[in-house]
C-alpha atoms as a printed R data frame, in Angstrom:
   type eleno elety resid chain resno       x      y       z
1  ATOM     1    CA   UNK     A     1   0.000  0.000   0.000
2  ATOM     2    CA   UNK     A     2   1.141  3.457  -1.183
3  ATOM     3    CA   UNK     A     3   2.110  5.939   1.263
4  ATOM     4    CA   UNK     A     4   0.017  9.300   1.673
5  ATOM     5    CA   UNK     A     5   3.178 11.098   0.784
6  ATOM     6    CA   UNK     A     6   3.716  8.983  -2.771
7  ATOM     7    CA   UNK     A     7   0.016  9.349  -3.413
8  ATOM     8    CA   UNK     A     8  -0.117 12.870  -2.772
9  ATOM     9    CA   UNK     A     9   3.016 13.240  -4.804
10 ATOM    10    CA   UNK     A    10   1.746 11.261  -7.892
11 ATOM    11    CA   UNK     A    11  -1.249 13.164  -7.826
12 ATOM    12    CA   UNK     A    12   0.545 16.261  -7.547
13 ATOM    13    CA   UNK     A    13   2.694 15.479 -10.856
14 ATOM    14    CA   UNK     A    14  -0.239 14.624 -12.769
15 ATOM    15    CA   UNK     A    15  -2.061 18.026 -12.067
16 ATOM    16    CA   UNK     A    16   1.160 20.060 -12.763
17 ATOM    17    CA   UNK     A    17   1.576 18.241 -15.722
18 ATOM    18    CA   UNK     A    18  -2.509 19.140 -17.084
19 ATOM    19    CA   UNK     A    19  -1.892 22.702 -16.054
20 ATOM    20    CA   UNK     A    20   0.798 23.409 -17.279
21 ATOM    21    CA   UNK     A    21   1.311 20.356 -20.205
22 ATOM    22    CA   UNK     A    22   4.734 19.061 -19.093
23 ATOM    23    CA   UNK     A    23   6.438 17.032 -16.625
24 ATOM    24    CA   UNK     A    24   7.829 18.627 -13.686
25 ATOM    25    CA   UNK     A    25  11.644 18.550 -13.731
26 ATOM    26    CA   UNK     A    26  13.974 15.996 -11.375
27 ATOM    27    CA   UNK     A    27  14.350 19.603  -8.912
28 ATOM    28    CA   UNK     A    28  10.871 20.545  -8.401
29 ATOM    29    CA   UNK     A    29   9.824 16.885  -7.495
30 ATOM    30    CA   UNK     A    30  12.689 16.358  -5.393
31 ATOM    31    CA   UNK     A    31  11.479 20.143  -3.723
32 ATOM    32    CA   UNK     A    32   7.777 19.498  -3.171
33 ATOM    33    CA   UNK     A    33   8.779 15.985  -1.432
34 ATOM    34    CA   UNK     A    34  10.949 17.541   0.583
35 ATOM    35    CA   UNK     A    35   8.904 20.585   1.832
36 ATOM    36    CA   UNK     A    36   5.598 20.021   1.112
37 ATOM    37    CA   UNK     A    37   5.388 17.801   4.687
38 ATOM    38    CA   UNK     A    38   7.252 21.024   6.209
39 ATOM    39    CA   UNK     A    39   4.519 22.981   5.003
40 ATOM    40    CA   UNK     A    40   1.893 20.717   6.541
41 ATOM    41    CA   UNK     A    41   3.740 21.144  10.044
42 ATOM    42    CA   UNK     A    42   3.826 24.577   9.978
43 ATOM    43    CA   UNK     A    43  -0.195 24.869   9.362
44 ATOM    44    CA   UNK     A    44  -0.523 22.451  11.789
45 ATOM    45    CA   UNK     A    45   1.635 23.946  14.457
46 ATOM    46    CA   UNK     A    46   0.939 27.416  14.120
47 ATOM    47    CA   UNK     A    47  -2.983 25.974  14.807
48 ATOM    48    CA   UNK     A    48  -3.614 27.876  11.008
49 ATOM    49    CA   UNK     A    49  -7.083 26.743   9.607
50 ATOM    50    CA   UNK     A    50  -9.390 27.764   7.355
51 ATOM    51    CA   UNK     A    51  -6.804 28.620   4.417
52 ATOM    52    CA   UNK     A    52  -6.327 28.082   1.151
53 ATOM    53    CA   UNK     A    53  -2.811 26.738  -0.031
54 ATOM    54    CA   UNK     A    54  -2.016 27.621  -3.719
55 ATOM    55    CA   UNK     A    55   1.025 25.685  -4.954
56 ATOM    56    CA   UNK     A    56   3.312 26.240  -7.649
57 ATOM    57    CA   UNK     A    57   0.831 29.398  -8.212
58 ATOM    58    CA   UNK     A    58   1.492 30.609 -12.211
59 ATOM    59    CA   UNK     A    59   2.456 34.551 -11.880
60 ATOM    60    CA   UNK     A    60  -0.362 35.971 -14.704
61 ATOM    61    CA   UNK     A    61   1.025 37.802 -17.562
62 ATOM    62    CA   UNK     A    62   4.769 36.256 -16.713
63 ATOM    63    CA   UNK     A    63   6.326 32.730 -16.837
64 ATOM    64    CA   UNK     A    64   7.695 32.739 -13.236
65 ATOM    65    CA   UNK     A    65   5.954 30.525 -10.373
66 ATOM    66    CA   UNK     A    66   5.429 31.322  -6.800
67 ATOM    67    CA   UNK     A    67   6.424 27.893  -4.422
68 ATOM    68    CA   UNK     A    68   3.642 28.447  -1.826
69 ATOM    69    CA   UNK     A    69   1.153 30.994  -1.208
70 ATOM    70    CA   UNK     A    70  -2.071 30.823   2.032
71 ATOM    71    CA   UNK     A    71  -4.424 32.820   1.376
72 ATOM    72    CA   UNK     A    72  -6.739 33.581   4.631
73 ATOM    73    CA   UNK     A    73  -7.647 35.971   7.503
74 ATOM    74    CA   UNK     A    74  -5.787 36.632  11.118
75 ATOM    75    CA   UNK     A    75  -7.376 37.221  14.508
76 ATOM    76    CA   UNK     A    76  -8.557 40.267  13.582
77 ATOM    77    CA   UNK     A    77 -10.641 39.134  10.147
78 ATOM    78    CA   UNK     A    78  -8.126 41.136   8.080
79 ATOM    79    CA   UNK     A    79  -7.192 39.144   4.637
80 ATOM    80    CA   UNK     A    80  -3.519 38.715   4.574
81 ATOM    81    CA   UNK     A    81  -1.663 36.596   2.380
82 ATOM    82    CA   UNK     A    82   1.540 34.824   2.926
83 ATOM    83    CA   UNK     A    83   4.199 33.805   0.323
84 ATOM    84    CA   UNK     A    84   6.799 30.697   1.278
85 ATOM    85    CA   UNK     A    85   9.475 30.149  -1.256
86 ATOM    86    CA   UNK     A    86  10.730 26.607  -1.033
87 ATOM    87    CA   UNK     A    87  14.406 26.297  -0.227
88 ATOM    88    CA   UNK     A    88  16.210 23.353  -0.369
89 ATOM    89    CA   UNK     A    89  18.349 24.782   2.062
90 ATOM    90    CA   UNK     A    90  20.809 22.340   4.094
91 ATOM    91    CA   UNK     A    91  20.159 24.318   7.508
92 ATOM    92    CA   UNK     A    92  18.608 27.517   8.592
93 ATOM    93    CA   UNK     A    93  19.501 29.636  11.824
94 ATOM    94    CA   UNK     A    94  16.481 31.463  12.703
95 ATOM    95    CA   UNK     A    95  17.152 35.326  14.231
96 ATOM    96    CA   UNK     A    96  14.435 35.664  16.861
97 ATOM    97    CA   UNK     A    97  11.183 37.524  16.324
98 ATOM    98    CA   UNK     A    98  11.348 40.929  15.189
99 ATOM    99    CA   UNK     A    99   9.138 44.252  14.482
């Protein structure tokens, strides 16, 4: 039996390759099963709900692609959205909360 991960994964491919009528390349795969789980923490840590997640979001009028976007409101009903770009970064050292 398939993992959730591969299954999610396949179907992921197949739906990139409809929209946009190619196969994603070796990188991108390798990026989305890598981070996409990462992405799934962080909603689920940060208690986020009642978002939408756009992946691999085509930028209109240009051929460039945004990794991640959530699209939803904060505590205080104001629409914010939130771009994540996808690093396949070998570690990160986070700087503390600023602002």
């Amino acid at each position: 039996m398939m993992s959730e991960k591969i299954l999610f994964l396949i179907s992921w491919t197949e739906n990139y390759k409809a929209r946009l009528g190619k196969d994603p390349g070796v990188p991108e795969f390798v990026s989305w099963q890598n981070s996409l789980s990462r992405v799934r923490d962080l909603l689920e840590l940060g208690k986020i709900h009642d978002t939408f997640v756009a992946l691999e979001y085509e930028v209109p009028y240009n051929q460039s692609r945004l990794d991640c976007l959530l699209f939803g409101k904060g505590a205080n009903n104001i629409s914010n959205v939130v771009l994540i770009e996808l690093k396949q970064w070998s570690n990160v050292k986070g700087i503390g909360r600023r602002g």
